[in-house]
C-alpha positions as CSV (number, residue, x, y, z in Angstrom):
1,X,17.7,-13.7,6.0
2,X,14.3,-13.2,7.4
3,X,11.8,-11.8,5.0
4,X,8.8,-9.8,6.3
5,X,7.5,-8.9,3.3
6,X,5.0,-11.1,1.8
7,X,6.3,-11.3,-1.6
8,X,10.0,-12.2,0.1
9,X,8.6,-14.5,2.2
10,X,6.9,-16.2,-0.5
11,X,10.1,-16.7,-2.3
12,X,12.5,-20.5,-1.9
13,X,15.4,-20.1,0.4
14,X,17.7,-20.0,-3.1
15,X,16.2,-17.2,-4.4
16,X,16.4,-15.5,-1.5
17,X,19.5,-16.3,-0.8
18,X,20.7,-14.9,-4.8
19,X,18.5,-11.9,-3.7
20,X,20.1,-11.3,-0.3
21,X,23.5,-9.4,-1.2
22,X,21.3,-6.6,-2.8
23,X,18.9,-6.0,-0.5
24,X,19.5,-2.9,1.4
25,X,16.9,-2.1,4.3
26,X,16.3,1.8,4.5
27,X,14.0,3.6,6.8
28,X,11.8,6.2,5.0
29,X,10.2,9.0,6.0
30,X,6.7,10.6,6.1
31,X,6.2,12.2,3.3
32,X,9.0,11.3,1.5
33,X,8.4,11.2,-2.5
34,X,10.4,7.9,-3.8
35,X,9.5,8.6,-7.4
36,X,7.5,11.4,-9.5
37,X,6.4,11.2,-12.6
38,X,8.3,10.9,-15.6
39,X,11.2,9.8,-13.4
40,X,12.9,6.6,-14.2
41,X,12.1,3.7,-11.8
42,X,15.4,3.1,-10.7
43,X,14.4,0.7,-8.0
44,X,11.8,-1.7,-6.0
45,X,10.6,-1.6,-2.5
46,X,10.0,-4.0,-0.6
47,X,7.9,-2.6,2.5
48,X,8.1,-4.1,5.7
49,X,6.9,-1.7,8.3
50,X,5.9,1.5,6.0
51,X,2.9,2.0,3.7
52,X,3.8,3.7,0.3
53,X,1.1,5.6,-1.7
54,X,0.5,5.5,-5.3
55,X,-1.2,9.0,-6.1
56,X,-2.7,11.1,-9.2
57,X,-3.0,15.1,-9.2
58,X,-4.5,16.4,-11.7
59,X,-3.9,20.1,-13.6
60,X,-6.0,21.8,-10.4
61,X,-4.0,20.3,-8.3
62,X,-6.2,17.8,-6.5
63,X,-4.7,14.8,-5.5
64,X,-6.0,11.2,-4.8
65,X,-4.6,8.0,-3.6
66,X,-5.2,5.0,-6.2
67,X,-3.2,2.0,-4.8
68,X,-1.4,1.9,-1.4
69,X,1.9,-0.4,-1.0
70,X,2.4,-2.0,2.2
71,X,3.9,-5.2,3.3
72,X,1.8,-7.4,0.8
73,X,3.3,-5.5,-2.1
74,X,6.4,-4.7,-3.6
75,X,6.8,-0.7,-5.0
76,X,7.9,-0.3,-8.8
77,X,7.4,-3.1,-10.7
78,X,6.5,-0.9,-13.7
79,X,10.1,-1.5,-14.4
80,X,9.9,-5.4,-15.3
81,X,7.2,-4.4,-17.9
82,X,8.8,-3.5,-20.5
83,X,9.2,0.5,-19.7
84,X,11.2,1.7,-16.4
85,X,9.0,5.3,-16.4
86,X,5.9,6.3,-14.9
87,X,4.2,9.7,-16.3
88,X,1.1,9.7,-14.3
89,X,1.8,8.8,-10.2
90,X,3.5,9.4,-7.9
91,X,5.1,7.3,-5.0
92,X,4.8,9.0,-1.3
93,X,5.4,7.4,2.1
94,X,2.4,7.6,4.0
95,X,3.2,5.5,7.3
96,X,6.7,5.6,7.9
97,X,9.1,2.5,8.6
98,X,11.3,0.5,7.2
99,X,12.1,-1.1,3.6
100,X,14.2,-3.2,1.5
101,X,15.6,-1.5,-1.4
102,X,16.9,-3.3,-4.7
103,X,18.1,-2.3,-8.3
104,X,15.7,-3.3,-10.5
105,X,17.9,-4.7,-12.8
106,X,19.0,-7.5,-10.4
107,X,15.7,-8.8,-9.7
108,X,15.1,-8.0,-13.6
109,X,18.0,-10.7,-14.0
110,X,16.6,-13.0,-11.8
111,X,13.2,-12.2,-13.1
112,X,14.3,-13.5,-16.6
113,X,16.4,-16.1,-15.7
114,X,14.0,-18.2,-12.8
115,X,10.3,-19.3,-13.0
116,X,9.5,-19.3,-9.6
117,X,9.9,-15.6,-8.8
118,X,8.1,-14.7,-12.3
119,X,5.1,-16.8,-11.1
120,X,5.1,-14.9,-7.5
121,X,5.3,-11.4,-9.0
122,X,2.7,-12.4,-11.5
123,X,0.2,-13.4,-9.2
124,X,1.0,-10.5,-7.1
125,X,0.0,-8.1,-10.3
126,X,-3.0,-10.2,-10.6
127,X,-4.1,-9.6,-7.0
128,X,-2.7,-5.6,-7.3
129,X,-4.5,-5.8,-10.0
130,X,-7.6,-6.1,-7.6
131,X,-6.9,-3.7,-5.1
132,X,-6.6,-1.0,-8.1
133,X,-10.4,-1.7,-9.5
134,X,-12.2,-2.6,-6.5
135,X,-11.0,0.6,-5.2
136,X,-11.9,2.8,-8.3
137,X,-15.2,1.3,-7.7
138,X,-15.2,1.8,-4.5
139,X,-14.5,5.8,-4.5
140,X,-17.0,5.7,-7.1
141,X,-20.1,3.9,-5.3
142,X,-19.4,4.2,-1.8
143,X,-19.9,6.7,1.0
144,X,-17.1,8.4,2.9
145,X,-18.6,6.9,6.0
146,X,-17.9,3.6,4.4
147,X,-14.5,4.0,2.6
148,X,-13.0,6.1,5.5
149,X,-13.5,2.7,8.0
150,X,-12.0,0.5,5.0
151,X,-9.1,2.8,4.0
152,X,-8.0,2.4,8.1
153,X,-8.3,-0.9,7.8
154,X,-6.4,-1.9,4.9
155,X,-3.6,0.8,6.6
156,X,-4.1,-1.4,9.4
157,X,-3.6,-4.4,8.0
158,X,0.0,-3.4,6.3
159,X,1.5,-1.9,9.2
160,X,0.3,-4.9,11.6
161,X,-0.7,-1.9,14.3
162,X,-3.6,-0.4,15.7
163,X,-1.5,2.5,15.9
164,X,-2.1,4.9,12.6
165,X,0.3,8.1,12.2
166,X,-1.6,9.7,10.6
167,X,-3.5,13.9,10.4
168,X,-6.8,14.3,8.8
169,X,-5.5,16.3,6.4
170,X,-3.3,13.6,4.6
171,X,-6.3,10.9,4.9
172,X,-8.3,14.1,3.4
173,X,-5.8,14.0,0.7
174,X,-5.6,10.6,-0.2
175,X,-8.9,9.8,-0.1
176,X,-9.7,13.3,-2.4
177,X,-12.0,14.8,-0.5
178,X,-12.2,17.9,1.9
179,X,-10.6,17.3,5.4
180,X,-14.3,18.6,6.9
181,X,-15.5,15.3,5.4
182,X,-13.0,13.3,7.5
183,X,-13.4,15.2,10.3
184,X,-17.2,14.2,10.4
185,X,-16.3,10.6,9.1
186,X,-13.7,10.2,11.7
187,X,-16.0,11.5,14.9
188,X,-19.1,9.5,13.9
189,X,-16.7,6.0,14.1
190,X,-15.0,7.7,17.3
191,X,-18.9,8.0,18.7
192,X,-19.1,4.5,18.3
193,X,-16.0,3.6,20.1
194,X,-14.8,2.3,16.9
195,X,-11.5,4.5,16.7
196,X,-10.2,7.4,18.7
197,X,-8.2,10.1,17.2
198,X,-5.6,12.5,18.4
199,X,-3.7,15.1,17.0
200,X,-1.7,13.3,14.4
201,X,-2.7,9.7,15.0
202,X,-5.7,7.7,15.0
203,X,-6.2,4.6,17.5
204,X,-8.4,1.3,15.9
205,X,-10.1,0.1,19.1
206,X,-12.7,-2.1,17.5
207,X,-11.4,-4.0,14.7
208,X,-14.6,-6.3,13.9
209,X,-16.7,-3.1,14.3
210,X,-15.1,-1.1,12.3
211,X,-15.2,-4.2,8.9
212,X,-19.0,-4.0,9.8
213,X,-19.2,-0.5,9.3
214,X,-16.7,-0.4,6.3
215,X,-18.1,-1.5,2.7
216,X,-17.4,-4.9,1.2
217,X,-14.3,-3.6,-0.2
218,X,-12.1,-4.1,2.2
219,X,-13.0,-8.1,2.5
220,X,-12.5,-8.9,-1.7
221,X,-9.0,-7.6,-1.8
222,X,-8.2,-9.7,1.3
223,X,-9.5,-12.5,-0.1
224,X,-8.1,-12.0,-3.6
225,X,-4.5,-11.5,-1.5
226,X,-4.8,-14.3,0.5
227,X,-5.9,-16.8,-2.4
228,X,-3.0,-15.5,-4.7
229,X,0.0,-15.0,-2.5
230,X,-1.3,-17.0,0.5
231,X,-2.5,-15.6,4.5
232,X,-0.2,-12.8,6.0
């Protein structure tokens, strides 16, 4: 089996190989909702080609992106902590590709019963962990000029393209602000030959441009990523 994930791929050949006969790849779909809240987590993802979004809306309806799942991460490991619900986000695909699927209470089982799979999904909480508050502080202290460059990158960075399908409006949405915003965001990097987007899909054309104009955000959680579960 050949894991493109890069918590597989950080797993031993044996665990793998006890992991193998439930893994089911799936493709998902843009805009598909994989869990909403108060819905029991039934199920991780693995992504391998697809970028999952972890959102909040509150009671006006606003909605904002706090973590995004790529293939660095694995989707819905609420359900090893203890409690297999979620009452506050909610999981939609955001680049669409493919996945591997498994019950949670196999890799529960193998979670339990062998060290070396606890120590790799620990350390990928620990650097999750990381992604969630440098971005908090990041929507919080930063500019959309900055965290719009960033947000493409880490997208980037998941879906191993320069190729993003995405519309203004769902950036707009999960980066909770007004689509104007990204609009203006969007055409001062495509000025600079940094990006260039068309309906539906923006194009990175400067990679190393585009970190200089992004805040440092984008660098710590690499870093963090790459100390605790190794280079992509």
């Amino acid at each position: 089996m050949t894991a493109e994930n890069q918590i597989l791929a950080n797993l031993s050949p044996a665990v793998l190989q006890r992991l193998a006969p439930y893994l089911v790849p799936v493709s998902l779909e843009q805009g598909k909702i994989i869990h909403k809240p108060g819905e029991l987590l039934s199920h991780l993802y693995f992504p391998i080609d697809c970028i999952i979004s972890i959102t909040v809306t509150m009671q006006d309806g606003a909605t904002a992106e706090v973590s995004m799942v790529g293939s660095r991460e694995v989707l819905g490991i609420n359900a090893l902590m203890g409690d297999n619900s979620t009452t506050q986000t909610e999981y939609v695909v955001q680049v669409p590709g493919k996945a591997m699927k498994i019950e949670a209470p196999v890799v529960q089982q193998e979670f339990d019963r062998n060290g070396e799979l606890r120590d790799v999904l620990l350390r990928y909480v620990q650097a999750f962990m990381v992604q969630i508050t440098q971005t908090a502080a990041c929507n919080s202290l930063h500019t959309l000029e900055q965290r719009l460059p960033r947000w493409l990158l880490e997208t980037q960075e998941r879906i191993h393209s320069d190729y993003l399908p995405l519309t203004q409006e769902f950036i707009a949405t999960m980066l909770g602000v007004r689509r104007a915003g990204v609009t203006l965001a969007a055409q001062k990097l495509q000025a600079q030959n940094l990006i260039q987007y068309r309906r539906g899909n923006v194009q990175i054309l400067d990679q190393a441009g585009l970190e200089v104009s992004a805040c440092e955000c984008f660098q710590r959680i690499q870093i963090e990523y790459d100390r605790l579960l190794g280079k992509k």
